[in-house]
N, C-alpha and C positions, 0 to 999 in steps of 0.2 A: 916309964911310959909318958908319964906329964914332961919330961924335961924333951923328950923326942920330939914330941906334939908341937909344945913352947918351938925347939930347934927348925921343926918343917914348918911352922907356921912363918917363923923369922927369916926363912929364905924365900918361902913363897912370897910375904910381901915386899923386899928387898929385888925380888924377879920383876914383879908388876910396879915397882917402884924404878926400877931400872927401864921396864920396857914402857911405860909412862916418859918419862924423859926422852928417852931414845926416838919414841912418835913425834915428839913434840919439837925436839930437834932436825927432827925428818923436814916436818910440816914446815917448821921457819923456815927452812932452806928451798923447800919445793914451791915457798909463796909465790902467790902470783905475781909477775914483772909488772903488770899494769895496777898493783896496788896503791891507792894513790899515799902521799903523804899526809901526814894528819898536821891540822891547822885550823884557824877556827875561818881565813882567807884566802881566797886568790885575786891576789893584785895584777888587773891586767895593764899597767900603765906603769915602768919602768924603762930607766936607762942607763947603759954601763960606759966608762970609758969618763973623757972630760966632754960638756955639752956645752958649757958656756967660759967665756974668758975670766970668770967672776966666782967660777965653781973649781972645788980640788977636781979630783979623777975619782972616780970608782970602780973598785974592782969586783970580780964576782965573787971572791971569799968575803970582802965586805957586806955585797948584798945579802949576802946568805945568813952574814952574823946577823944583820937588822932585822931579815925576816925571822928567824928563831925568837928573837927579843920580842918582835912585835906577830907573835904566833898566825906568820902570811905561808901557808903550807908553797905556794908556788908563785910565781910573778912571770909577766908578759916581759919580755926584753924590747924594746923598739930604736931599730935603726933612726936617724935624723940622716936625709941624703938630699935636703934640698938645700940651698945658701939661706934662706929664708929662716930656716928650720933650726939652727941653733949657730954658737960661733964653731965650732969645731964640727966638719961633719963625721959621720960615725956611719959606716957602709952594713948593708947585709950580710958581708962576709966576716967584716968585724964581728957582729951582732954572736952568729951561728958558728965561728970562732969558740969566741969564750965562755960560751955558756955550751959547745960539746961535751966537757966532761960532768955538767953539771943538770943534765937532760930530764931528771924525773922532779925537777921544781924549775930549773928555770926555760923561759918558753918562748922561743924565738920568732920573730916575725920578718918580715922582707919590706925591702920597699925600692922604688922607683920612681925618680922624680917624671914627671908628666913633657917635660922640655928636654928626656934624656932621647939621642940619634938612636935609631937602631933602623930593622930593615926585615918587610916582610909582614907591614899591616900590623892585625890583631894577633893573627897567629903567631907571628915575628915575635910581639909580647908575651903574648901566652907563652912560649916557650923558654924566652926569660926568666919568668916566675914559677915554671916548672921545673928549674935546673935549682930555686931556692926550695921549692917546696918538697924536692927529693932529698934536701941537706939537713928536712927538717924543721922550718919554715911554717908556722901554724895558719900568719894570716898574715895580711900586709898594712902596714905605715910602720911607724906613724907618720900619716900622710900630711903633709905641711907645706906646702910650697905656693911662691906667690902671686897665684892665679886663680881668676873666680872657680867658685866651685864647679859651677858647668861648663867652663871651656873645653873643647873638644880634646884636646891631649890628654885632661883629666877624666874625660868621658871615656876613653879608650882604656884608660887602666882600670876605671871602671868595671865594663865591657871583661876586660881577663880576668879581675875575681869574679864576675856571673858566672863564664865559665867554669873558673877551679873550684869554683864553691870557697872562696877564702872570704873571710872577714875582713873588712878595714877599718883600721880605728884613726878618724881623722881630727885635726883640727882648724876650728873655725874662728877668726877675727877680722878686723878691718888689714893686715896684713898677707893673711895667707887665707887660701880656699874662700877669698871675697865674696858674700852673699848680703843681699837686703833683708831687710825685717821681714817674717814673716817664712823667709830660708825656700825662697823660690829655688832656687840653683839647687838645691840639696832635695826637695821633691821632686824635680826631673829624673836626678840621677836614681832616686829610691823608684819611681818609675820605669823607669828604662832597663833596670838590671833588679828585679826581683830574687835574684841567685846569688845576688851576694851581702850581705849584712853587714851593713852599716853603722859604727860604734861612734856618738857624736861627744865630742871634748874641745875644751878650747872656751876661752871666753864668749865667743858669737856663738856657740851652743848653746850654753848655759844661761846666757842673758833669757834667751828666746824660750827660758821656762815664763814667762812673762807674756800677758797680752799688750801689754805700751813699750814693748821694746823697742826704744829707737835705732837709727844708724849709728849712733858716738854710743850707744851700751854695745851691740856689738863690738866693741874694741875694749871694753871696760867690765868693772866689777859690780853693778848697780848694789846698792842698800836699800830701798824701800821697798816697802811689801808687795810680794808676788799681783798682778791684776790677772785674773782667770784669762781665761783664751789664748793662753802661749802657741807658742809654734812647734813645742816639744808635744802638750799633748793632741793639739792638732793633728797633726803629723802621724805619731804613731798609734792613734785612733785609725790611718786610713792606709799604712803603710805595716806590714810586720817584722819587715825588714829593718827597722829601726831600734838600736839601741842609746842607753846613756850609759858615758862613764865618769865615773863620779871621780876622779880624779885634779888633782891641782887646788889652787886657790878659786878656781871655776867653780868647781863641782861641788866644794865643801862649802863656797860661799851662794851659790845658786839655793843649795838646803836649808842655812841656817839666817839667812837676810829677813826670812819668813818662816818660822819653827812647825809653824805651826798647819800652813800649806803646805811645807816641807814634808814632812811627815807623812801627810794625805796624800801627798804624789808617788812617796814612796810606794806606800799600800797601794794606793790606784794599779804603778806603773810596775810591780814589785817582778812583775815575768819580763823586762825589759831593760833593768836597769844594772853595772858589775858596780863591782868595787873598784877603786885606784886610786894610786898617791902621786904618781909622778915622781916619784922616787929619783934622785938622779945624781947626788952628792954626797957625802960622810956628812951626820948632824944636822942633815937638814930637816925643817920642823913641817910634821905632817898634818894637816890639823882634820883629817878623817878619824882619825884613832879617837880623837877628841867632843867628832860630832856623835859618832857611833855610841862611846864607851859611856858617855856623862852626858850629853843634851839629847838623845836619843834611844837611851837605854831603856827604855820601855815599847821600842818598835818589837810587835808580834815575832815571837820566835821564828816564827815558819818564813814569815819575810825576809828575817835576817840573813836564812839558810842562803836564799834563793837568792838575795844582793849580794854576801860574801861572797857566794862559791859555786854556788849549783847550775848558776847564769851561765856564768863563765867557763865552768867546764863543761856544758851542753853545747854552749858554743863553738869553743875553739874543739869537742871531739874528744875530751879527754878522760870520759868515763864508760 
C-alpha cells in the first residue's frame, strides 16, 4: 500500500510538473507582441549607415551589439536628408529600410528637408509624411538643414507634424535652424503648432540652458557656469511642447560644465527631458554613460526612470 501511494503520489507530481511547464511554455509563446524590451535606456538620437567622411559606416547588427553592451533596450534611428546635415545623406527610406527587420528596439523616424519641391500646399506634405508614417515612421528629423528656424518652408513642416501629431527632434547652431539668443524662432514655432512636440539638440540648444548665452555659444561648447534665466527653462516653463535631448557632446556637455545646476535641471525638468548619444559610428566614445553612471549616480531613482526611458516612450507611443 505504502509503495502504491509513494507510485501515485510520483505521477501526480510529475503530471503537475508536466503541466506547470507546459502553461508556462503556453504563456511565453502567447506573450504579448507589444512587450517591450528590457534595458535600463532608450536612446532617442541615433544613426545608421556612414554620416560623415571622417566616420566608418554602421550597421544595424552593430548597433544592436553596442546597445546590448551598453544595456539601451531601444534607440531612435534618424534619417540626415539635408546637405547641411552630414557628408553623406542618409534618406527616410534608407532609415525604415534597415531597421524593418529589427522593429521592437530600433525606431525609425522620417524627415524632409524644408527646400524639398513638391505640390499641393500642407496637404501635399502631409501626405508625404503620411506614406513614412504608414512604413513605420515614429516622428520626424532629424531636422538639420540651413535655414532659420522660422523660415516659412520650415514652418510648413512644422504645420504637418501638428497635424500627424509627430514629434521632431531637431537641431540648433549657427549653421543649421539659425536662431538668436534667447531661441526666438523656436517659440514662434512652439507657438503656432501646439500638436507637435518638439525635441531640442544641437549645440544652440544646449548653450541656451544658460541665461548669458551669446550668438558665438550658439555655435559652440561653452565651459563656464550655467547663469540662471536660460532659454531652455524659459521656454518650457511657457510651452509643453518642449523637450530636451541629451544627446551628443551638447547635451552631456550642457550637464556637466555646471554638476551641479546640472543636476537641478534635471530634477526641475525631469518630465521633459530623453536620453541620447548620437550614436553614429563603431567605437565611438559616448560620454552620457559616463555622466549618468559615475558623476551623476546619485540622481533620484524615479528621475532616472523618467530620463532614460519612460520619456521617451510616452512620447514617441510605445507603451
Amino acid at each position: 500500500m505504502h509503495v502504491m501511494t509513494s507510485a501515485l503520489f510520483t505521477r501526480r507530481t510529475a503530471l503537475k510538473s508536466l503541466a506547470a511547464a507546459t502553461t508556462a511554455l503556453v504563456s511565453s509563446r502567447l506573450a504579448p507582441a507589444h512587450e517591450l524590451p528590457p534595458g535600463d535606456y532608450v536612446d532617442v538620437h541615433t544613426h545608421l549607415g556612414q554620416t560623415w567622411n571622417t566616420t566608418e559606416p554602421l550597421t544595424a547588427e552593430v548597433l544592436l551589439r553596442w546597445m546590448d553592451a551598453h544595456r539601451v533596450a531601444q534607440a531612435v534611428v534618424l534619417p540626415l536628408v539635408s546637405p547641411e546635415s552630414s557628408s553623406y545623406l542618409l534618406t527616410s527610406d534608407y532609415v525604415l529600410r534597415e531597421t524593418a527587420p529589427f522593429r521592437d528596439r530600433l525606431i525609425p523616424f522620417c524627415c524632409v528637408d524644408p527646400r524639398t519641391s513638391y505640390s499641393g500646399g500642407l496637404k501635399g506634405l502631409v501626405e508625404m509624411l503620411k506614406k513614412y508614417v504608414e512604413l513605420g515612421a515614429k516622428g520626424f528629423g532629424e531636422h538639420k538643414p540651413g535655414v532659420a528656424f522660422d523660415d516659412p518652408r520650415n514652418m510648413a513642416l512644422y504645420a504637418a507634424c501638428h497635424e500627424l501629431a509627430l514629434p521632431l527632434l531637431f537641431h540648433i547652431d549657427n549653421q543649421r535652424n539659425l536662431d538668436k539668443p534667447g531661441l526666438p524662432g523656436l517659440a514662434k514655432a512652439l507657438a503656432e503648432y501646439p500638436g507637435c512636440n518638439f525635441l531640442g539638440h544641437g549645440p544652440g540648444w544646449w548653450a541656451s540652458i544658460s541665461g548669458d548665452a551669446t550668438q558665438a555659444d550658439l555655435g559652440g561648447y561653452p565651459k563656464t557656469k550655467v547663469a540662471p534665466g536660460g532659454a531652455i527653462d524659459a521656454l518650457m516653463d511657457k510651452f509643453p511642447n518642449l523637450f530636451g535631448d541629451l544627446s551628443a557632446n551638447s547635451g552631456a556637455a550642457a550637464i556637466s560644465r555646471d554638476l551641479e545646476f546640472g543636476r537641478e535641471f534635471l530634477i526641475r525638468r525631469q518630465d521633459r527631458i530623453v536620453f541620447g548619444t548620437d550614436f553614429l559610428a563603431p567605437k565611438q566614445a559616448v560620454p552620457q554613460f559616463e555622466l549618468f553612471e559615475q558623476k551623476l549616480a546619485d540622481l533620484p531613482q524615479d528621475v532616472q526612470a523618467k530620463i532614460f526611458r519612460e520619456n521617451a516612450r510616452k512620447l514617441l507611443k510605445l507603451t
